[in-house]
N, CA, C and O atoms as a Tinker XYZ file with bonds, in Angstrom:
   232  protein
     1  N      0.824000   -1.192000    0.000000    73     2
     2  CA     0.000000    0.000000    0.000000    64     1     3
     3  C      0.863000    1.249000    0.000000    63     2     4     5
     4  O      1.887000    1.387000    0.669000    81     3
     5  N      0.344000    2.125000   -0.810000    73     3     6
     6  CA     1.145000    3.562000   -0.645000    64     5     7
     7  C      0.451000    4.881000   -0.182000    63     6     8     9
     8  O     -0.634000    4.913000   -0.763000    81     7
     9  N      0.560000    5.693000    0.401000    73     7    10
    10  CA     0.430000    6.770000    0.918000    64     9    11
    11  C      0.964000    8.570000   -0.161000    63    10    12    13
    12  O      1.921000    8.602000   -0.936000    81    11
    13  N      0.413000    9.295000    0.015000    73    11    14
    14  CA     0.548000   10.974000   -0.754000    64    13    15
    15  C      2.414000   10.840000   -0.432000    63    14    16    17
    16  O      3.243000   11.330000   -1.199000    81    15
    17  N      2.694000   10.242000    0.571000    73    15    18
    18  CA     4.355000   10.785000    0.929000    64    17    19
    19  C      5.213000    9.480000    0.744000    63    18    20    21
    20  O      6.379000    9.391000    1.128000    81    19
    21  N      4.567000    8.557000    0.164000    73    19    22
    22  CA     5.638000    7.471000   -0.302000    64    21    23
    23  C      5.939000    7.704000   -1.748000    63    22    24    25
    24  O      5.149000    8.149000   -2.581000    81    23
    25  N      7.356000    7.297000   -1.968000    73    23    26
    26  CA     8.175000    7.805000   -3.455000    64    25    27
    27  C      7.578000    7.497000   -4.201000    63    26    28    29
    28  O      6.602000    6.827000   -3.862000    81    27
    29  N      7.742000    7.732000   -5.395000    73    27    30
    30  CA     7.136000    6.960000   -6.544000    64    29    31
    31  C      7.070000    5.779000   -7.036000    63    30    32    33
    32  O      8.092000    5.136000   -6.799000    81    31
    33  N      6.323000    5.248000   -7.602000    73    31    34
    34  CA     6.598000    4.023000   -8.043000    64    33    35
    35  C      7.971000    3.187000   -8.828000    63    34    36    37
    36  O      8.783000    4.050000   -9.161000    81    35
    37  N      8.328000    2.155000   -9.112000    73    35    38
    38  CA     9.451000    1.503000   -9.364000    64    37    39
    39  C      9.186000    1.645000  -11.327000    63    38    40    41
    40  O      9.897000    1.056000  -12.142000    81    39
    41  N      8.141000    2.457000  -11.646000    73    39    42
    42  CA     7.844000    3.004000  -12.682000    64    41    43
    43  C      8.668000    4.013000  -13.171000    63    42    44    45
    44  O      9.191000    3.931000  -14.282000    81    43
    45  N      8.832000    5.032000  -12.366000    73    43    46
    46  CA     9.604000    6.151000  -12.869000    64    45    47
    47  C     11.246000    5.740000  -12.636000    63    46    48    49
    48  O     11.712000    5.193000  -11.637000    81    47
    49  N     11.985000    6.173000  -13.870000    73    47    50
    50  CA    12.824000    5.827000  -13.767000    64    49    51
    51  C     14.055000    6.354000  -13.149000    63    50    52    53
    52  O     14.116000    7.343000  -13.880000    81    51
    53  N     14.706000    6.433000  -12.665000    73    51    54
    54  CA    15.914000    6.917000  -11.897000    64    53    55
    55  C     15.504000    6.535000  -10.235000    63    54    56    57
    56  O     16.137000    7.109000   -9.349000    81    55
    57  N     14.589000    5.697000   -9.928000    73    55    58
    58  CA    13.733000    5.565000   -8.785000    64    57    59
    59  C     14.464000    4.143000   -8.049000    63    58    60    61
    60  O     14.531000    3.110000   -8.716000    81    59
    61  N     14.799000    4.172000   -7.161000    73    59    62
    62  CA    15.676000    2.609000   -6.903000    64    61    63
    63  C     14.697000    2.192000   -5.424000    63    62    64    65
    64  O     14.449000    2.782000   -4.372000    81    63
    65  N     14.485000    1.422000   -5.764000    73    63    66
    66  CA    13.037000    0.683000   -4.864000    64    65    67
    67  C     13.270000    0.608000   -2.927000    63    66    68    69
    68  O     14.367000    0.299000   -2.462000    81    67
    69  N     12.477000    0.828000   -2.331000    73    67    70
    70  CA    12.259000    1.238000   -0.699000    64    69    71
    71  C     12.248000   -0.372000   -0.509000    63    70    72    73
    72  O     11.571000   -1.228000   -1.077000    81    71
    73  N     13.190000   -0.470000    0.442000    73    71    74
    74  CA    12.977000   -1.647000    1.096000    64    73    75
    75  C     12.203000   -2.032000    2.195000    63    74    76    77
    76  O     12.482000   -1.039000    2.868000    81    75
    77  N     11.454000   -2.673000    2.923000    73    75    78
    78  CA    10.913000   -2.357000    3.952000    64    77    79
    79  C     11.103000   -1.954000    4.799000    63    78    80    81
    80  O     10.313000   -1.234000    5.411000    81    79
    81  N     12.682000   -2.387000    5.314000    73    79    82
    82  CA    13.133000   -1.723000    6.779000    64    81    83
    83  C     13.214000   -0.181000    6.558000    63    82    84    85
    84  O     12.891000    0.416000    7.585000    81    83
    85  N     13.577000    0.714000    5.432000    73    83    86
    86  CA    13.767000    1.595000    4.968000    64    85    87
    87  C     12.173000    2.506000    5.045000    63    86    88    89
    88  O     12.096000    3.728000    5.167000    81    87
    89  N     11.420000    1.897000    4.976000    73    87    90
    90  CA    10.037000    2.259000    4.764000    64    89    91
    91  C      9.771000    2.894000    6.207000    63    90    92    93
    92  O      9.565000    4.052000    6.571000    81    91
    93  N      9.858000    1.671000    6.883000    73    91    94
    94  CA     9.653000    1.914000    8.530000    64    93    95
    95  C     10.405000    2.618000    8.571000    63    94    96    97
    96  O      9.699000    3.592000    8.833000    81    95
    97  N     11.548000    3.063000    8.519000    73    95    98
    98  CA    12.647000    3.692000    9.136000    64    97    99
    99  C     11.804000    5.394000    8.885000    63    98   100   101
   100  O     11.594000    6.156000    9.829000    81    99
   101  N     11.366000    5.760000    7.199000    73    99   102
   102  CA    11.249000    6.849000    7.013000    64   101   103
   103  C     10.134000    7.240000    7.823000    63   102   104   105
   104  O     10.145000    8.329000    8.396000    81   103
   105  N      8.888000    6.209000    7.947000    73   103   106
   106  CA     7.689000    6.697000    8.230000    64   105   107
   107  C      7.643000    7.183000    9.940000    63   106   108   109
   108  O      6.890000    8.050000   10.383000    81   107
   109  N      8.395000    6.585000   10.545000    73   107   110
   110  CA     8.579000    6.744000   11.887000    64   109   111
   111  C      9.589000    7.696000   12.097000    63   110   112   113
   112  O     10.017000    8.039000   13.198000    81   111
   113  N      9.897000    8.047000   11.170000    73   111   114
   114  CA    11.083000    9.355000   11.331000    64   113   115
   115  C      9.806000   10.796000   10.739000    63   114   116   117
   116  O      9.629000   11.947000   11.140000    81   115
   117  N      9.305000   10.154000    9.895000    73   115   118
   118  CA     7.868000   11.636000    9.641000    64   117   119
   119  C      6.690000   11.431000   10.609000    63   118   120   121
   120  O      5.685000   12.142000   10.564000    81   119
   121  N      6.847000   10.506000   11.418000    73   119   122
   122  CA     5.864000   10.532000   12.407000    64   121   123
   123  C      6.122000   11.189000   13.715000    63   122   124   125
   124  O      5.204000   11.696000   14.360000    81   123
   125  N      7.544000   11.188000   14.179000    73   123   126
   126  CA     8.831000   11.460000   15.156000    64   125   127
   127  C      8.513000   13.575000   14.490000    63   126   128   129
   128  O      8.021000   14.391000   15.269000    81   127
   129  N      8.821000   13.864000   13.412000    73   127   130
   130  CA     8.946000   14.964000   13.315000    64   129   131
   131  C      7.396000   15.875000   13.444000    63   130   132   133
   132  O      7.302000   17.077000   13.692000    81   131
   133  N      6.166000   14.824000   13.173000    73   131   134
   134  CA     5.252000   15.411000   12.971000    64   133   135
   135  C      4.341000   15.709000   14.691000    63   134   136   137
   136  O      3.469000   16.548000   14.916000    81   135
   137  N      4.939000   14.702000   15.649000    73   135   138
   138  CA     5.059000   15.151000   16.812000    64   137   139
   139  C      5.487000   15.942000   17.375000    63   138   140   141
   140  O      4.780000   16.649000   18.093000    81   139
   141  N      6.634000   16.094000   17.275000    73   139   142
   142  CA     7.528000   17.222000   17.682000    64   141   143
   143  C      7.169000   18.836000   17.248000    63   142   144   145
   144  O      7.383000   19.883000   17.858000    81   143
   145  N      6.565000   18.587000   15.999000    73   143   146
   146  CA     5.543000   19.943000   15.341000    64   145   147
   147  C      4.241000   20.347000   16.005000    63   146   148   149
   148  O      3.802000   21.483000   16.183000    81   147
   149  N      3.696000   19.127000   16.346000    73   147   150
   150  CA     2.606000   19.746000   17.519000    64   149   151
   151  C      2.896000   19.914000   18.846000    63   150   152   153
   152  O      2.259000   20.747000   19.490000    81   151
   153  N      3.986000   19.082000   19.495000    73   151   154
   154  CA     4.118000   19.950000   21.041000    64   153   155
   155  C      4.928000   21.235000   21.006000    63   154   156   157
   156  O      4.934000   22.001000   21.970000    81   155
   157  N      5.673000   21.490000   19.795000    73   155   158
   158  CA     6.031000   23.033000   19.440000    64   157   159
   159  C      4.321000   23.982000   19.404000    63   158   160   161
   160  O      3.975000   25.028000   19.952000    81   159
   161  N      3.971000   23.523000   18.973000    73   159   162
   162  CA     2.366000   24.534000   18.857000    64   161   163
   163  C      1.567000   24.149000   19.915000    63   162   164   165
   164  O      0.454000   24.673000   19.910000    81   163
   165  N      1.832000   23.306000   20.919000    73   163   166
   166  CA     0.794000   23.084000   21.638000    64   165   167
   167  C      0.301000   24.339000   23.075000    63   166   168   169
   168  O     -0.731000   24.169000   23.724000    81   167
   169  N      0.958000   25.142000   23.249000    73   167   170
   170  CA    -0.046000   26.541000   23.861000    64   169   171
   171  C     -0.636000   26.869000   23.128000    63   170   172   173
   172  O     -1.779000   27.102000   23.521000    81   171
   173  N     -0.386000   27.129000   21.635000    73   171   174
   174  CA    -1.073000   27.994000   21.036000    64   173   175
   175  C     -2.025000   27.729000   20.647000    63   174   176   177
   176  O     -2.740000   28.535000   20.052000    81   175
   177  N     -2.459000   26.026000   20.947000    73   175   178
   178  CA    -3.851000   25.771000   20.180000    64   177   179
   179  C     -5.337000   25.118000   21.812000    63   178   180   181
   180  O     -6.445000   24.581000   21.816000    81   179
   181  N     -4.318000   25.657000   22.899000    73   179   182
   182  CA    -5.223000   25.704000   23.988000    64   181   183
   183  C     -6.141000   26.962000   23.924000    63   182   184   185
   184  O     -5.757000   28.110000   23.700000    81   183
   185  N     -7.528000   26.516000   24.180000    73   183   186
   186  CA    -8.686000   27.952000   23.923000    64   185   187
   187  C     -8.150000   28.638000   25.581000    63   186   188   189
   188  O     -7.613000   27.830000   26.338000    81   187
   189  N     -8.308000   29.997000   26.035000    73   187   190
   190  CA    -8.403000   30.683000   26.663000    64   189   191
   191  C     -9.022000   30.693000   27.751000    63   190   192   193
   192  O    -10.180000   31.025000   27.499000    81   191
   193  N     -8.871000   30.487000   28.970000    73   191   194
   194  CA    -9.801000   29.923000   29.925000    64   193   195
   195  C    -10.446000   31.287000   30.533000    63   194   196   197
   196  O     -9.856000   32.275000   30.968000    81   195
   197  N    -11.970000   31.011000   30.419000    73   195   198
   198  CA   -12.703000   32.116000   31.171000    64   197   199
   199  C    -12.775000   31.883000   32.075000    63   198   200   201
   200  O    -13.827000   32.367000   32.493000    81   199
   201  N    -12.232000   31.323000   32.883000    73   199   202
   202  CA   -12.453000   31.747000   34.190000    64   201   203
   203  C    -12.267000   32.967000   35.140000    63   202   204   205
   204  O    -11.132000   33.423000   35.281000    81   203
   205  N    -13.286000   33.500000   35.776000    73   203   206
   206  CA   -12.913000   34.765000   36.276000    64   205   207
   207  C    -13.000000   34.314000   38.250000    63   206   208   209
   208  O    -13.730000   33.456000   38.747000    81   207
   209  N    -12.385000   34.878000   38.709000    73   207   210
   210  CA   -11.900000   34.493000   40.117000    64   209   211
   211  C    -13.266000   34.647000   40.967000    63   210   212   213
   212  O    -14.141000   34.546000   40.108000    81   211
   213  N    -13.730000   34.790000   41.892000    73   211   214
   214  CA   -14.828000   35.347000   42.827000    64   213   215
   215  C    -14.506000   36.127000   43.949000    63   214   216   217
   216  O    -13.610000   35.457000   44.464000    81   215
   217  N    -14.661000   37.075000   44.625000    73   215   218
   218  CA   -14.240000   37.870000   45.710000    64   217   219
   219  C    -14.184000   36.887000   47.055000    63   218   220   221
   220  O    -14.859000   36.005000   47.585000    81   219
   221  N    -13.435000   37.324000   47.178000    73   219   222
   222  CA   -12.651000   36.700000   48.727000    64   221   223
   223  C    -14.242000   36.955000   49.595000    63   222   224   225
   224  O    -14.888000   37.970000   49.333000    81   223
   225  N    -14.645000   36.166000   50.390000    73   223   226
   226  CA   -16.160000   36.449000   51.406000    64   225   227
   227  C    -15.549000   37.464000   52.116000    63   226   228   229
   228  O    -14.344000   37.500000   51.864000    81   227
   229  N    -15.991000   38.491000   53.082000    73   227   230
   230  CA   -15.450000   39.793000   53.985000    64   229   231
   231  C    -16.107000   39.398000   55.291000    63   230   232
   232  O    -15.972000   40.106000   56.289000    81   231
């Protein structure tokens, strides 16, 4: 099975074929980076907390 981000087929030529370990190796290396891209953004995609405090009782 192939995916939008796996190479091209063994069709085009100048293309020298993915081996499996190679496969795993890449996909878990774009999975590794695509993590690391969301805990870089991860404040920025927390909503804003309304919470507003209540007065101390007197």
């Amino acid at each position: 099975m192939r995916d939008r981000k796996d190479p091209p087929g063994t069709d085009t030529p100048n293309v020298s074929p993915e081996s499996p370990t190679q496969r795993r190796e890449r996909k878990a290396h774009e999975s590794d980076n695509q993590d690391q891209a969301l805990e870089e953004t991860f404040p920025a995609s927390d909503p804003v907390s309304p919470f507003v405090p209540a007065k101390a009782p007197e």
